[in-house]
C-alpha positions, 0 to 999 in steps of 0.5 A, a space after each residue: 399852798 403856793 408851789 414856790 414853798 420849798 419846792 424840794 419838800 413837795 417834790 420829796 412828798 410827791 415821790 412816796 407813793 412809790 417807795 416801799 412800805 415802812 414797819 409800823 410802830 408798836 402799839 402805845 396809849 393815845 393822850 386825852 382831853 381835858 377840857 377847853 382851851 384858847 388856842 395860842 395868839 399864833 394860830 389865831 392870826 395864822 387862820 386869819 391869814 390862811 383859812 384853808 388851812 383851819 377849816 375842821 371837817 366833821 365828816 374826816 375821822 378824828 382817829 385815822 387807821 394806820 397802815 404802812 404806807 401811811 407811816 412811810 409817808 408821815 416819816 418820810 415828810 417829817 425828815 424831809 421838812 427838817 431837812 430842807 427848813 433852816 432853823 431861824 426864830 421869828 426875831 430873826 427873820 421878821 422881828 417879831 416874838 411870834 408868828 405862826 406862818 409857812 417857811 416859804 424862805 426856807 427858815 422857820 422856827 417850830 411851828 412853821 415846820 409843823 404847818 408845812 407838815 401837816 399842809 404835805 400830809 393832807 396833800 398825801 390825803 391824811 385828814 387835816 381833822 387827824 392832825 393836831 398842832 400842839 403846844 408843849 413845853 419843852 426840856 428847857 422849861 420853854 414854850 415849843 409847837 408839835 404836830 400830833 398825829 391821832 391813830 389807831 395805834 396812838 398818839 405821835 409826835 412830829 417834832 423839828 428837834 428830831 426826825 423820829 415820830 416818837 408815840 406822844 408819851 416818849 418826847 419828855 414834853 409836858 403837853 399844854 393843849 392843842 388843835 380842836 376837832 370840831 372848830 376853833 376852840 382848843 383842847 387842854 391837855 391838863 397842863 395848867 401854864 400855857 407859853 404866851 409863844 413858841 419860838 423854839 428853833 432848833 
């Protein structure tokens, strides 16, 4: 990533290391697969534009064990990205009802949050394959993208709407599908409605 993209996020995520261990969270059942899925208009544009970023690593772990550095990272990224990104919708700032991209202008809506996430998390050495965008809907009945981390002692969510990592189950979302583990196809999480787009800001 260009190292003009919201220089303070990355010199925040930069500085983790040294900061002391955080508490890790209870255990909590992980989410399940089920079955195919298209991904979202979105993502497919966006790995059009940034193949790097979309490329699955099979020999990455799916499932990353869970320590507590690793959690102080996760959170501490979450916070800072929520922090340092303006909400702004795609109509807003480009004219457009959907585009999947990073907030290189310090705005974005949801999921331009959770790509710059998960783009610092790998530059923290969490494996992108670990690390799932997600799309859910949310308590206004309307289409919303998440990140979702995979570990060893659950499934959580890092959301825009909130600087908690919260286990999957406890967001009140229901989950449509999300990024696959092993190329460009997505996996349905057994909500039959998919949104056409995610444009949640806020």
């Amino acid at each position: 990533m260009r190292n003009t993209i919201l220089t303070s996020a990355l010199a925040g995520a930069a500085m983790l290391a040294a900061g002391a261990a955080q508490a890790l969270p209870a255990m909590s059942v992980a989410s399940w697969d089920a079955g195919a899925a298209e991904p979202i208009q979105g993502w497919v544009e966006f790995c059009r534009s940034y193949p790097g970023e979309c490329a699955v690593d099979r020999s990455e772990p799916e499932v990353i064990r869970l320590d507590a550095a690793t959690w102080r990272t996760i959170v501490e990224i979450n916070e800072r990205v929520n922090q340092a990104v303006r909400p702004t919708t795609d109509w807003e700032a480009y004219g457009l009802a959907d585009l999947w991209t990073f907030p290189t202008g310090g705005f974005g809506d949801c999921e331009d949050y959770q790509l710059l996430k998960r783009n610092l998390l790998a530059q923290a050495g969490v494996p992108r394959r670990a690390m799932r965008m997600t799309v859910v809907i949310d308590e206004r009945n309307e289409g919303h993208a998440v990140l979702m981390l995979r570990t060893d002692r659950g499934d959580f969510i890092l959301d825009n709407v909130r600087d908690a990592v919260l286990p999957w189950h406890d967001t009140g979302y229901v989950y449509v599908k999300r990024e696959g583990s092993n190329g460009a196809q997505w996996t349905s999480l057994g909500h039959a409605r998919s949104p056409v787009s995610t444009a949640r800001r806020d």
